[in-house]
Biopython code that builds the backbone (N, CA, C, O; Angstrom):
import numpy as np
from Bio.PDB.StructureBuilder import StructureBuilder

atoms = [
    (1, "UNK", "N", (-50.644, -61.239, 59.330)),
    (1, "UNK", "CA", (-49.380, -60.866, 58.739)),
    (1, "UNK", "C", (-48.457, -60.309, 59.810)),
    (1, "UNK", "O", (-48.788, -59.773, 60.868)),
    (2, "UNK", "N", (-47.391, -60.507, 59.397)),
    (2, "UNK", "CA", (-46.299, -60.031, 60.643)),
    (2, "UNK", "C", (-46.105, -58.537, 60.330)),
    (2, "UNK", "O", (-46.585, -57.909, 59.386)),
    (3, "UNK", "N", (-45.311, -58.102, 61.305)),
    (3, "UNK", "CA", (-45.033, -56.916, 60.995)),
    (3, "UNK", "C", (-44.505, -56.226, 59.845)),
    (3, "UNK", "O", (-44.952, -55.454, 58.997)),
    (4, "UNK", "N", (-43.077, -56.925, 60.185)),
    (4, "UNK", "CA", (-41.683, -56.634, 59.034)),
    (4, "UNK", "C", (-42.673, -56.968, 57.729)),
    (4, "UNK", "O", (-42.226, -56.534, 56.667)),
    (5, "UNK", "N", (-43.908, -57.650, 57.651)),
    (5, "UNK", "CA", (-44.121, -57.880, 56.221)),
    (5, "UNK", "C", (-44.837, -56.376, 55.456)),
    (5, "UNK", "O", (-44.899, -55.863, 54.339)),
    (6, "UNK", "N", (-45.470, -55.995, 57.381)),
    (6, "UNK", "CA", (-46.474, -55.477, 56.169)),
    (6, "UNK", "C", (-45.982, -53.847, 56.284)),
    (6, "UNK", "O", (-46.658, -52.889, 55.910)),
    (7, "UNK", "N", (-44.847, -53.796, 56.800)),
    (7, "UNK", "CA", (-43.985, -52.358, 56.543)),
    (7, "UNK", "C", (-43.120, -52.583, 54.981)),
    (7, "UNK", "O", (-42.801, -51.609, 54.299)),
    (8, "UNK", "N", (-42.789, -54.141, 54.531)),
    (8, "UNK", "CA", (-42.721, -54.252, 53.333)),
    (8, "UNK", "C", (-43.689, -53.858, 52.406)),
    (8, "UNK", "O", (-43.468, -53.330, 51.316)),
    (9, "UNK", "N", (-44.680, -54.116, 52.850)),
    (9, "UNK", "CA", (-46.021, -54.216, 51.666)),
    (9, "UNK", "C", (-45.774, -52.413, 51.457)),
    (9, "UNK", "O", (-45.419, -51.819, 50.439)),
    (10, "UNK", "N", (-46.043, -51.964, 52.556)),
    (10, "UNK", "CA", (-46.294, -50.533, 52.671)),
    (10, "UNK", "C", (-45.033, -50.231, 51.741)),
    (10, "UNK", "O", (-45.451, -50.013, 50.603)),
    (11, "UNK", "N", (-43.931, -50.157, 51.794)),
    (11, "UNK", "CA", (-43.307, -49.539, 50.887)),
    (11, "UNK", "C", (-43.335, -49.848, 49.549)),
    (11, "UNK", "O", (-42.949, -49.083, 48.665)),
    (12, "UNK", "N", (-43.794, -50.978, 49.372)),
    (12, "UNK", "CA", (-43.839, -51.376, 47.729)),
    (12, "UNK", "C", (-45.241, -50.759, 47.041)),
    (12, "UNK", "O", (-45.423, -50.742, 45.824)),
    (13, "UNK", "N", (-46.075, -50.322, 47.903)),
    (13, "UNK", "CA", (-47.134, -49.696, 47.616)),
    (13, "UNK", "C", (-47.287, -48.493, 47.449)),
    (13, "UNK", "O", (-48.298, -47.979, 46.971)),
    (14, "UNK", "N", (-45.706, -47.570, 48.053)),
    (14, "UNK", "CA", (-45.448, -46.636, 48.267)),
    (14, "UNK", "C", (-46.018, -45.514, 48.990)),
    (14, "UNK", "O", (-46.087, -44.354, 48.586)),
    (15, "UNK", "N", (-46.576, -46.157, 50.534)),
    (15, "UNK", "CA", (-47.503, -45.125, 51.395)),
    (15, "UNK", "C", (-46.436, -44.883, 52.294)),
    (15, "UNK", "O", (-46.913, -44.800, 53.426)),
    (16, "UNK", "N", (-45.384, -44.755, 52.302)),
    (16, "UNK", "CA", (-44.248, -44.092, 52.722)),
    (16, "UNK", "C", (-44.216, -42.483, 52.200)),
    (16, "UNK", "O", (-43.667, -41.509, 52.714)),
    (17, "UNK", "N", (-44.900, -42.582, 51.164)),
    (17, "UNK", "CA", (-44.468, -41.330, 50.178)),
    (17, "UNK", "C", (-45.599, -40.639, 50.882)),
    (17, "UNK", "O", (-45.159, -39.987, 51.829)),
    (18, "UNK", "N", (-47.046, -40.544, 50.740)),
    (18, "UNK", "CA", (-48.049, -40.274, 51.208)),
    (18, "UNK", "C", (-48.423, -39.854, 52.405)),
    (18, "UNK", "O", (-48.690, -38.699, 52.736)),
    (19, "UNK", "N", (-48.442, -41.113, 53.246)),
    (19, "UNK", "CA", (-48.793, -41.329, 54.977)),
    (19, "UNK", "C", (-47.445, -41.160, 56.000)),
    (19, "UNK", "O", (-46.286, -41.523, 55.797)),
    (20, "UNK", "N", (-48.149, -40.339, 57.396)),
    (20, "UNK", "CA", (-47.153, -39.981, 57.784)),
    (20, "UNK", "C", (-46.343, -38.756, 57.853)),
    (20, "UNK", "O", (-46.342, -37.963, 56.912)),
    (21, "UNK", "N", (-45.785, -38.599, 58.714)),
    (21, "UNK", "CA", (-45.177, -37.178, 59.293)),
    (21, "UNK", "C", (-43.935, -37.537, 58.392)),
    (21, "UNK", "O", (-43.418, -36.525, 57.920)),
    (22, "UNK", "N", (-43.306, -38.753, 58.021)),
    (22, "UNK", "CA", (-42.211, -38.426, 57.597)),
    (22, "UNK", "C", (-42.245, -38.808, 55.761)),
    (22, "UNK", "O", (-41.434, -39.522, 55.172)),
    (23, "UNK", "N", (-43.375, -38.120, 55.189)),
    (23, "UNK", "CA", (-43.190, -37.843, 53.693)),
    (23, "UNK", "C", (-42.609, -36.953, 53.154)),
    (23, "UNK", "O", (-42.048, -36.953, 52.058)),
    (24, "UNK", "N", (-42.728, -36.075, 53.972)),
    (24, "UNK", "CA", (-42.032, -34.817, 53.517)),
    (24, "UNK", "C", (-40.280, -34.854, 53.339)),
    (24, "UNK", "O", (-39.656, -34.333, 52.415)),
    (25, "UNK", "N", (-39.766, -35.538, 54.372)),
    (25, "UNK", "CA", (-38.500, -35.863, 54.461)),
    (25, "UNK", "C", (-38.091, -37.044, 53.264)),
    (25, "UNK", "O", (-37.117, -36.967, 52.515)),
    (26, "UNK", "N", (-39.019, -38.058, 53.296)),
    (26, "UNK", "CA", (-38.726, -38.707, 51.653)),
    (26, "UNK", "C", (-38.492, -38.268, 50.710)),
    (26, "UNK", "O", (-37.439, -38.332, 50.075)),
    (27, "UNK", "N", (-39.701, -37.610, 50.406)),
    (27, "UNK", "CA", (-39.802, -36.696, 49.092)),
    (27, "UNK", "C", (-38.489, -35.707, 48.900)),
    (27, "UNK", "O", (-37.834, -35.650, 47.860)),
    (28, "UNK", "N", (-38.225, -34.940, 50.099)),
    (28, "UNK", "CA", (-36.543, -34.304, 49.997)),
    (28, "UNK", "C", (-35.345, -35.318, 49.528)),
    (28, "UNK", "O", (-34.276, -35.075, 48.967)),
    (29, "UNK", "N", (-35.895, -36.471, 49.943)),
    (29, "UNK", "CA", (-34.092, -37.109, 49.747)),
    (29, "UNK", "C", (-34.582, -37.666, 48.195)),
    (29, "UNK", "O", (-33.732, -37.838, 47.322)),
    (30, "UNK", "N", (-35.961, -37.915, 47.955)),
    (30, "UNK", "CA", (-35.834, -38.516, 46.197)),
    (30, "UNK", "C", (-35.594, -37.685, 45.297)),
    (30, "UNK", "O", (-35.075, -37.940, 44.210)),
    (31, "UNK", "N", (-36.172, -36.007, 45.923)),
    (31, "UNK", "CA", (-35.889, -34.975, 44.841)),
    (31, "UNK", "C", (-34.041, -34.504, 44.858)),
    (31, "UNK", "O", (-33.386, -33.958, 43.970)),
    (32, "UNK", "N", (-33.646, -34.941, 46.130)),
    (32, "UNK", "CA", (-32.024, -35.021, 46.170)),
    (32, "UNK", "C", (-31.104, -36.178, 45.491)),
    (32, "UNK", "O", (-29.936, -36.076, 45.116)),
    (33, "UNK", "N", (-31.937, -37.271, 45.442)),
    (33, "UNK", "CA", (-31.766, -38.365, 44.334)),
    (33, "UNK", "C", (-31.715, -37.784, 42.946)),
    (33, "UNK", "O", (-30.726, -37.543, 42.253)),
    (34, "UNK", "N", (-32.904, -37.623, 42.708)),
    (34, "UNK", "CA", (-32.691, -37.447, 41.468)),
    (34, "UNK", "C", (-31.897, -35.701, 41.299)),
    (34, "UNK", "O", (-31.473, -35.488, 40.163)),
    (35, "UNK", "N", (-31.815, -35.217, 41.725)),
    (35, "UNK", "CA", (-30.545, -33.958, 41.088)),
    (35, "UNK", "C", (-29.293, -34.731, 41.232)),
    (35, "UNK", "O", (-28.437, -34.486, 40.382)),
    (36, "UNK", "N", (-28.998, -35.643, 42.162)),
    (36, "UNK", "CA", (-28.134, -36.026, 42.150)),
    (36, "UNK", "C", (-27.352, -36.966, 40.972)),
    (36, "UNK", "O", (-26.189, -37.099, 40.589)),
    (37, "UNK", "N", (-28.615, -37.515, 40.639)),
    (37, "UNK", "CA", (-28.338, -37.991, 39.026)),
    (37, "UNK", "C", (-28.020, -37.326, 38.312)),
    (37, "UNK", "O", (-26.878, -37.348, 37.854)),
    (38, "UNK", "N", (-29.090, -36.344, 37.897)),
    (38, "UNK", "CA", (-29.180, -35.498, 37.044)),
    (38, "UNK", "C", (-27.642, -34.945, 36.710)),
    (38, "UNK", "O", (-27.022, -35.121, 35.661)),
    (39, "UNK", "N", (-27.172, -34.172, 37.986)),
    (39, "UNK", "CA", (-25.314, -33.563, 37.937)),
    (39, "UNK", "C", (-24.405, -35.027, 37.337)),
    (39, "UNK", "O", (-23.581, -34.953, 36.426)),
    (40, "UNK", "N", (-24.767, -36.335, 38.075)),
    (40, "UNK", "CA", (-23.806, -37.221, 37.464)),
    (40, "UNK", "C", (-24.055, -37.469, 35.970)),
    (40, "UNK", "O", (-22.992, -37.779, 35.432)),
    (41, "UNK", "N", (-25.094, -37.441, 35.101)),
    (41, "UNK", "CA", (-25.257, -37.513, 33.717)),
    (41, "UNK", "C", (-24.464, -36.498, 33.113)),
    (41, "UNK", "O", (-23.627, -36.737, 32.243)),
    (42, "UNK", "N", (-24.803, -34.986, 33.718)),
    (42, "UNK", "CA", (-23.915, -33.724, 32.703)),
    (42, "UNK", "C", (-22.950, -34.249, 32.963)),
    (42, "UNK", "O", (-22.404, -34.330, 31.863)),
    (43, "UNK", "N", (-22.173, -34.783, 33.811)),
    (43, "UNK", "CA", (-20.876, -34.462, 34.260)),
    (43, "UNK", "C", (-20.597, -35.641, 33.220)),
    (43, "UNK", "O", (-19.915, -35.242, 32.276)),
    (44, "UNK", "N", (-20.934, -36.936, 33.153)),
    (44, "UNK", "CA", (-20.618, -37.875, 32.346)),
    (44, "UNK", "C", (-20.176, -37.240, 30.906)),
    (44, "UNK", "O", (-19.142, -37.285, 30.240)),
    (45, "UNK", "N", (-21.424, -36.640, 30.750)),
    (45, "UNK", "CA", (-21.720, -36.211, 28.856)),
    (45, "UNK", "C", (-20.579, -35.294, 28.614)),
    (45, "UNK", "O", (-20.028, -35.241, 27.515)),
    (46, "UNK", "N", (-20.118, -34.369, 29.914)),
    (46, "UNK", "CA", (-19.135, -33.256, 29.626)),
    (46, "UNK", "C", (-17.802, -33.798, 29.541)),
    (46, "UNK", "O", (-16.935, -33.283, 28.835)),
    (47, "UNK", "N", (-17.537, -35.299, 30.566)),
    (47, "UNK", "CA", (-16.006, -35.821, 30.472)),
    (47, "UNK", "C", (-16.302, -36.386, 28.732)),
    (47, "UNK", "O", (-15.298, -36.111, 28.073)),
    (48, "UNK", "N", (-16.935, -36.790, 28.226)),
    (48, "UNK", "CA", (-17.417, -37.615, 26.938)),
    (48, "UNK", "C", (-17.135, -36.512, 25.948)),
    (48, "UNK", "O", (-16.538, -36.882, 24.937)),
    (49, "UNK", "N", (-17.406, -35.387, 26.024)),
    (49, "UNK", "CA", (-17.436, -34.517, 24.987)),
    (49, "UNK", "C", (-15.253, -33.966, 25.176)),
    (49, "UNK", "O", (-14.557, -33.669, 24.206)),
    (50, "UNK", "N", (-14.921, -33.993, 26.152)),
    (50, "UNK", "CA", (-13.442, -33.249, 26.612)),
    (50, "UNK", "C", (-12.924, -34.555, 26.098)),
    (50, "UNK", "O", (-11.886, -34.516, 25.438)),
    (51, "UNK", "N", (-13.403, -35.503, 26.273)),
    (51, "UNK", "CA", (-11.949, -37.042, 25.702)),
    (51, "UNK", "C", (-12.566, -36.958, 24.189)),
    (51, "UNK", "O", (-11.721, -37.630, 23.597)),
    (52, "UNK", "N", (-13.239, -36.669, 23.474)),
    (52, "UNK", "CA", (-13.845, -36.455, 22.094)),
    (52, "UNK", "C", (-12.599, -35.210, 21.885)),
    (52, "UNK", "O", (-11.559, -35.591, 21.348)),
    (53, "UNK", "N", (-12.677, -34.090, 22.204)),
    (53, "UNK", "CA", (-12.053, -33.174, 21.728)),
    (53, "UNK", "C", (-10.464, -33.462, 22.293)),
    (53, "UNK", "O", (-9.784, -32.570, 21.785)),
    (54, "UNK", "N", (-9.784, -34.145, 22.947)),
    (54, "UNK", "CA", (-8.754, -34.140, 23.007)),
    (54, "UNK", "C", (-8.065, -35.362, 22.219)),
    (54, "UNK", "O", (-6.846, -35.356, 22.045)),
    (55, "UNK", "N", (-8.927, -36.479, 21.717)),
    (55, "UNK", "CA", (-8.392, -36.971, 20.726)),
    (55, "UNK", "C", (-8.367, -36.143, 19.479)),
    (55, "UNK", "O", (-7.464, -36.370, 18.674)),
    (56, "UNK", "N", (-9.088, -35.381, 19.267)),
    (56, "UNK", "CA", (-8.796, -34.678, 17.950)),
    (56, "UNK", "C", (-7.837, -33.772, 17.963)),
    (56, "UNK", "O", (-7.343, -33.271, 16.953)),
    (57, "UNK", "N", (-7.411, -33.424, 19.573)),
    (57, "UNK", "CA", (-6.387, -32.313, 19.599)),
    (57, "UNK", "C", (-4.671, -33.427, 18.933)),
    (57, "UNK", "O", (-3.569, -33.266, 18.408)),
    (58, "UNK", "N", (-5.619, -34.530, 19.491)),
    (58, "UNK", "CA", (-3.637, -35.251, 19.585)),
    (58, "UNK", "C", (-3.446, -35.528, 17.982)),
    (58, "UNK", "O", (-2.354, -35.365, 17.437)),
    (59, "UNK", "N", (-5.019, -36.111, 17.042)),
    (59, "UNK", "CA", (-4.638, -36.216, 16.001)),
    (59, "UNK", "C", (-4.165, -34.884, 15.355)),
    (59, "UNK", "O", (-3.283, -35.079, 14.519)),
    (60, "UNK", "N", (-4.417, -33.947, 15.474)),
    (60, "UNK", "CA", (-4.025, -32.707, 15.185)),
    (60, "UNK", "C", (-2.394, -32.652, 15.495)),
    (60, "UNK", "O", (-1.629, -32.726, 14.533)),
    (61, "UNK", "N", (-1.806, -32.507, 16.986)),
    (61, "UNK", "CA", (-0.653, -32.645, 16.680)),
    (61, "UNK", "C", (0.287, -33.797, 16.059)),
    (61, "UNK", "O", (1.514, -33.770, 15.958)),
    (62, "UNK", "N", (-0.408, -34.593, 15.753)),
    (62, "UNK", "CA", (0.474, -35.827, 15.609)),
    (62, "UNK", "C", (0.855, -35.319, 13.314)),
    (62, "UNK", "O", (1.846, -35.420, 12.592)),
    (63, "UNK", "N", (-0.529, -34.848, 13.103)),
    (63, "UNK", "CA", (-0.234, -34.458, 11.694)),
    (63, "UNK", "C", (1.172, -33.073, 11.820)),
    (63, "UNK", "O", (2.145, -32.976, 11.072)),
    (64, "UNK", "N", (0.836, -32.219, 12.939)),
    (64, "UNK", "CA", (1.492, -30.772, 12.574)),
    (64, "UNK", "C", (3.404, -31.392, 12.865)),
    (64, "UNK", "O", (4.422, -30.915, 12.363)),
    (65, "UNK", "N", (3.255, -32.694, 13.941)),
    (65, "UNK", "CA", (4.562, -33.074, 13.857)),
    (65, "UNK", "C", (4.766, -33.467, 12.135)),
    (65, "UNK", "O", (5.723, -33.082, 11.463)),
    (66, "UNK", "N", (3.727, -34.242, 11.673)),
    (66, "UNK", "CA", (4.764, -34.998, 10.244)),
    (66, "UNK", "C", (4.566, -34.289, 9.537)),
    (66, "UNK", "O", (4.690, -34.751, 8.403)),
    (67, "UNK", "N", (4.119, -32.670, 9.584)),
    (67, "UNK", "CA", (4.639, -31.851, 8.575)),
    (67, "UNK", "C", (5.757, -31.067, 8.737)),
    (67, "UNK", "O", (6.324, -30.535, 7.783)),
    (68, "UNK", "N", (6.222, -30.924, 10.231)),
    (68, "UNK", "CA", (7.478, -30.163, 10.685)),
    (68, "UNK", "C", (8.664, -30.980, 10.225)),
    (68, "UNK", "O", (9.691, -30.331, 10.020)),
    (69, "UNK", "N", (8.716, -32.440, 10.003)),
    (69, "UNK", "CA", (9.428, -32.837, 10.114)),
    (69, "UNK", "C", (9.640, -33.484, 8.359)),
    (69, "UNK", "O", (10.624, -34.096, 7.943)),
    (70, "UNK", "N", (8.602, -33.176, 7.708)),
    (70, "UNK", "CA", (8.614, -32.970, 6.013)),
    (70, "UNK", "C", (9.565, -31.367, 5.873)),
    (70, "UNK", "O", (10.699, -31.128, 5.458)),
    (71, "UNK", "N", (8.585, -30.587, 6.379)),
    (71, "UNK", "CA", (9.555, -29.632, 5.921)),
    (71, "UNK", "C", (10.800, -29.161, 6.380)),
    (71, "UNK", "O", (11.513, -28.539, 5.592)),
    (72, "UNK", "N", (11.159, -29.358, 7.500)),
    (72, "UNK", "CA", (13.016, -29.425, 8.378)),
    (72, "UNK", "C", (13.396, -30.365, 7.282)),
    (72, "UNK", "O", (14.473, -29.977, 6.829)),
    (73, "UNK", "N", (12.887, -31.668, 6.522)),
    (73, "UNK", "CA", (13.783, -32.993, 5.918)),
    (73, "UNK", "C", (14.224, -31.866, 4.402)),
    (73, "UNK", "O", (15.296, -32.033, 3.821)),
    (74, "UNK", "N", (13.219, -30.779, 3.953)),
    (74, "UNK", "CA", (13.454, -30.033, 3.033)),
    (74, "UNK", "C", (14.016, -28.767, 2.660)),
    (74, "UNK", "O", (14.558, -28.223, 1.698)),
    (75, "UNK", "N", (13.536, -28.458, 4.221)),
    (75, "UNK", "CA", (15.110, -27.193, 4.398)),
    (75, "UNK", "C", (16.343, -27.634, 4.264)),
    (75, "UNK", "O", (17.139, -27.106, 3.487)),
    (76, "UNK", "N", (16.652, -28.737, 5.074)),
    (76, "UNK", "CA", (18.135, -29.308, 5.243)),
    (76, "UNK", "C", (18.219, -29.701, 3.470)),
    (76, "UNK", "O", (19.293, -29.423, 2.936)),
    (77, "UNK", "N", (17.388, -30.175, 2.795)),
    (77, "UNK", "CA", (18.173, -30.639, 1.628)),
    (77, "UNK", "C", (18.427, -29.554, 0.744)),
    (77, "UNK", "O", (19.239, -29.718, -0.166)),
    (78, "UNK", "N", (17.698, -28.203, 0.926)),
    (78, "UNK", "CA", (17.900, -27.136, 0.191)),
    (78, "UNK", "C", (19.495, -26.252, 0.373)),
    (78, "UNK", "O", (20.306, -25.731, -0.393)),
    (79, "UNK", "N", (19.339, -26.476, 2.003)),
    (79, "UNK", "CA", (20.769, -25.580, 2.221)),
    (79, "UNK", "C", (21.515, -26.301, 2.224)),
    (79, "UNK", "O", (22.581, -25.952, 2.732)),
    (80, "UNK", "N", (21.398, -27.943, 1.582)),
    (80, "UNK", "CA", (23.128, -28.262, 0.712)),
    (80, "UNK", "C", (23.633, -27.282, 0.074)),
    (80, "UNK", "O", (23.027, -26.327, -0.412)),
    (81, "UNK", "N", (24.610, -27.469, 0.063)),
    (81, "UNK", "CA", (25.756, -26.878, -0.431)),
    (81, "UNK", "C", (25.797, -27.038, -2.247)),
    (81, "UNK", "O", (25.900, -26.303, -3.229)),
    (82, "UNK", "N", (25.593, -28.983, -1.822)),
    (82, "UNK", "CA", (25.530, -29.049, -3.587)),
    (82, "UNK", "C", (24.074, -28.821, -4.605)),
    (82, "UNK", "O", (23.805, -28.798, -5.806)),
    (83, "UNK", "N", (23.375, -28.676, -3.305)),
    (83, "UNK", "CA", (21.888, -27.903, -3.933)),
    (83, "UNK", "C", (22.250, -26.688, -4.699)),
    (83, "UNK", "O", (22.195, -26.541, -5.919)),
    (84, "UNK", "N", (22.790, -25.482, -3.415)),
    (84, "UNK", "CA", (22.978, -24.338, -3.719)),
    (84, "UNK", "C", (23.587, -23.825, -4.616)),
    (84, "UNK", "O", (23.463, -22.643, -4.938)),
    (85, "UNK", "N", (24.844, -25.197, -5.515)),
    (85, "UNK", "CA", (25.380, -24.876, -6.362)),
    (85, "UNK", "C", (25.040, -25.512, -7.938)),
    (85, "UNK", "O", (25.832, -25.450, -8.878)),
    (86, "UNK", "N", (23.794, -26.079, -7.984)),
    (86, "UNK", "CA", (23.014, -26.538, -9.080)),
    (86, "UNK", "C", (22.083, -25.544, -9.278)),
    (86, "UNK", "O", (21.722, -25.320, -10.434)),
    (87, "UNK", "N", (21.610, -24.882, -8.330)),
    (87, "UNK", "CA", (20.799, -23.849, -8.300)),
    (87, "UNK", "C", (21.537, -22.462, -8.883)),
    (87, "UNK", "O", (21.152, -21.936, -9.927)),
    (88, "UNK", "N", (22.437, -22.033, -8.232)),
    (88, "UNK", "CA", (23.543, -21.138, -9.097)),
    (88, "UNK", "C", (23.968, -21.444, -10.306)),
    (88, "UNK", "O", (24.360, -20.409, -10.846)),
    (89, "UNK", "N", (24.142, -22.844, -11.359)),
    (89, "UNK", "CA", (24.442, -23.007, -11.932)),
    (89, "UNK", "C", (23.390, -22.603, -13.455)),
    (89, "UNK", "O", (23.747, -21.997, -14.466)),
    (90, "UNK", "N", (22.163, -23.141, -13.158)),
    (90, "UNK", "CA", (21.231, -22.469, -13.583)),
    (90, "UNK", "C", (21.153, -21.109, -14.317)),
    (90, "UNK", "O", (20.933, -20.749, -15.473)),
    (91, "UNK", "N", (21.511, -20.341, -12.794)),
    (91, "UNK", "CA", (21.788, -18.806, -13.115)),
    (91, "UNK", "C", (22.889, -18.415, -14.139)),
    (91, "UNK", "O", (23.054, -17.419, -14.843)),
    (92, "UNK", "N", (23.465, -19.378, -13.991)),
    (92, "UNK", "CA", (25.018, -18.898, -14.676)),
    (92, "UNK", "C", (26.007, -18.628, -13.715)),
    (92, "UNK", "O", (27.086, -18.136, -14.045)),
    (93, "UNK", "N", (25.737, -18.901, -12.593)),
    (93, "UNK", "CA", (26.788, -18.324, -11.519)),
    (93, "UNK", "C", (27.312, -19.615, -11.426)),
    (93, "UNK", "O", (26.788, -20.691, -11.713)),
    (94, "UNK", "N", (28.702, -19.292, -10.872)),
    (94, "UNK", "CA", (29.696, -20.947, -10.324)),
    (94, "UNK", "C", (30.383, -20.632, -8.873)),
    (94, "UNK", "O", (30.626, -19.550, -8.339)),
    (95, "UNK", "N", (30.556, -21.670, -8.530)),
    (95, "UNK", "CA", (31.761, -21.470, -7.276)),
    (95, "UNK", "C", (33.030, -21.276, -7.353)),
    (95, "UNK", "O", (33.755, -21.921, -8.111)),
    (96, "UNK", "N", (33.577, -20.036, -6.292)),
    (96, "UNK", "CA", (35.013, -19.771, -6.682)),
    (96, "UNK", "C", (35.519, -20.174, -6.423)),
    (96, "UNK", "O", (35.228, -20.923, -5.491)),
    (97, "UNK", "N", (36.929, -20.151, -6.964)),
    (97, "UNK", "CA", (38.073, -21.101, -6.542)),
    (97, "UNK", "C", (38.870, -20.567, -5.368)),
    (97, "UNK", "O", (39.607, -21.254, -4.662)),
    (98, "UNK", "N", (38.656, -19.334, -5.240)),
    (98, "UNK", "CA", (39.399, -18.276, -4.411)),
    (98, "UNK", "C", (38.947, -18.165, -3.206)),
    (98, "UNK", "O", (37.972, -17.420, -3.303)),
    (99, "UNK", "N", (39.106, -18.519, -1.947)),
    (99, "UNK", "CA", (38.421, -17.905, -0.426)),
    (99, "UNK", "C", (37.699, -16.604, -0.676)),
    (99, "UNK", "O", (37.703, -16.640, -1.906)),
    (100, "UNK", "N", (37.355, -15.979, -0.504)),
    (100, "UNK", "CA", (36.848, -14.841, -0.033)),
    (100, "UNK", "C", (37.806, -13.716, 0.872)),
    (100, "UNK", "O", (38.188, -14.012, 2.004)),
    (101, "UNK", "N", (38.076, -12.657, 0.360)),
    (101, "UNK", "CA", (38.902, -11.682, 1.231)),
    (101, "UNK", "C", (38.328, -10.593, 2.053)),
    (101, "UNK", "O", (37.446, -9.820, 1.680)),
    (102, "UNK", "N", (38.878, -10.606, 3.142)),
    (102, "UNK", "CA", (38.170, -9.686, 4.302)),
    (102, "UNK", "C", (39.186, -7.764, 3.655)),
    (102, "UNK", "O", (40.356, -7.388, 3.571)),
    (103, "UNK", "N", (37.828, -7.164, 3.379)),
    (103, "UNK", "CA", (38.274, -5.522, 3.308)),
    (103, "UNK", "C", (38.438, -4.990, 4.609)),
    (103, "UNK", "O", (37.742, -5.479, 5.499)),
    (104, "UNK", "N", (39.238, -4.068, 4.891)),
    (104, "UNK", "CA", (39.345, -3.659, 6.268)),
    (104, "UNK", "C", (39.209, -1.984, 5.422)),
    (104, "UNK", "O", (39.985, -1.600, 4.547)),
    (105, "UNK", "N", (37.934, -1.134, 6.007)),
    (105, "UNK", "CA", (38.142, 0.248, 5.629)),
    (105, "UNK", "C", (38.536, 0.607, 6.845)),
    (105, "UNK", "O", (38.009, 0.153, 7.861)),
    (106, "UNK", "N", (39.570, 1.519, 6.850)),
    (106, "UNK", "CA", (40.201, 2.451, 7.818)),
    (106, "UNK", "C", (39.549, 3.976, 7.456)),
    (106, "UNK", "O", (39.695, 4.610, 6.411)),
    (107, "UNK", "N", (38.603, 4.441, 8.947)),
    (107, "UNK", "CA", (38.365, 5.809, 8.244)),
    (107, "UNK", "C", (39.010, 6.449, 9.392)),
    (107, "UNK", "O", (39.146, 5.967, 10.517)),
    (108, "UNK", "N", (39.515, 7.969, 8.831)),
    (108, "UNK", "CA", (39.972, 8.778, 9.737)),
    (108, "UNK", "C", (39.220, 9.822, 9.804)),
    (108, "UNK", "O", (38.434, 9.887, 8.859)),
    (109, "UNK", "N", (39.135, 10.833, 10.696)),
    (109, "UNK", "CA", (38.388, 12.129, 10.957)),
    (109, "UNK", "C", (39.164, 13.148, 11.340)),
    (109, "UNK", "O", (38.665, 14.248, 11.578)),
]
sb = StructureBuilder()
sb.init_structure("model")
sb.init_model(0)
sb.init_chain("A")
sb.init_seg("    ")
for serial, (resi, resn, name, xyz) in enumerate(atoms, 1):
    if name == "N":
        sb.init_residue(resn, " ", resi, " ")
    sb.init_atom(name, np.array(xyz, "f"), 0.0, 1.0, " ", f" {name:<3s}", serial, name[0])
structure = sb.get_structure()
């Protein structure tokens, strides 16, 4: 067998891991492998969980807009004018015919 083969064999057999001064240095970079996974999975699951909660933030505002804009459509129709005066009418009250006059008190001391 040639060489290059049987430094293949050897690693598929995995006496890289085992034999040798330089196992120890393997074993560091697989246990650095795998943490290294390990951080890329949380990190996955944590962007997964933040785009989960920020679609619910947008459906959230997207409702609090079409209720701002129900109730502004119902303020404005209340503070008509000709609201305000069907509503007075009710009461018994009417609109005057007269402006309104400004009192001026003059006090002296």
């Amino acid at each position: 067998m040639s060489k290059a083969r049987k430094e293949i064999m050897n690693v598929l057999r995995g006496r890289f891991l085992v034999e040798g001064n330089e196992a120890v240095k393997n074993w560091t970079f697989i246990l650095f492998l795998f943490l290294l996974g390990v951080v890329m999975i949380s990190s996955s699951h944590s962007a997964d969980r933040k785009v989960y909660e920020i679609a619910k933030l947008n459906e959230k505002v997207n409702q609090l807009k079409s209720e701002f804009v129900e109730v502004r459509s119902k303020l404005q129709k209340v503070k008509l004018e000709s609201t305000l005066l069907e509503q007075l009418k009710s009461n018994g009250l009417k609109q005057s015919a007269n402006p309104p006059q400004k009192i001026k008190v003059i006090v002296k001391e």
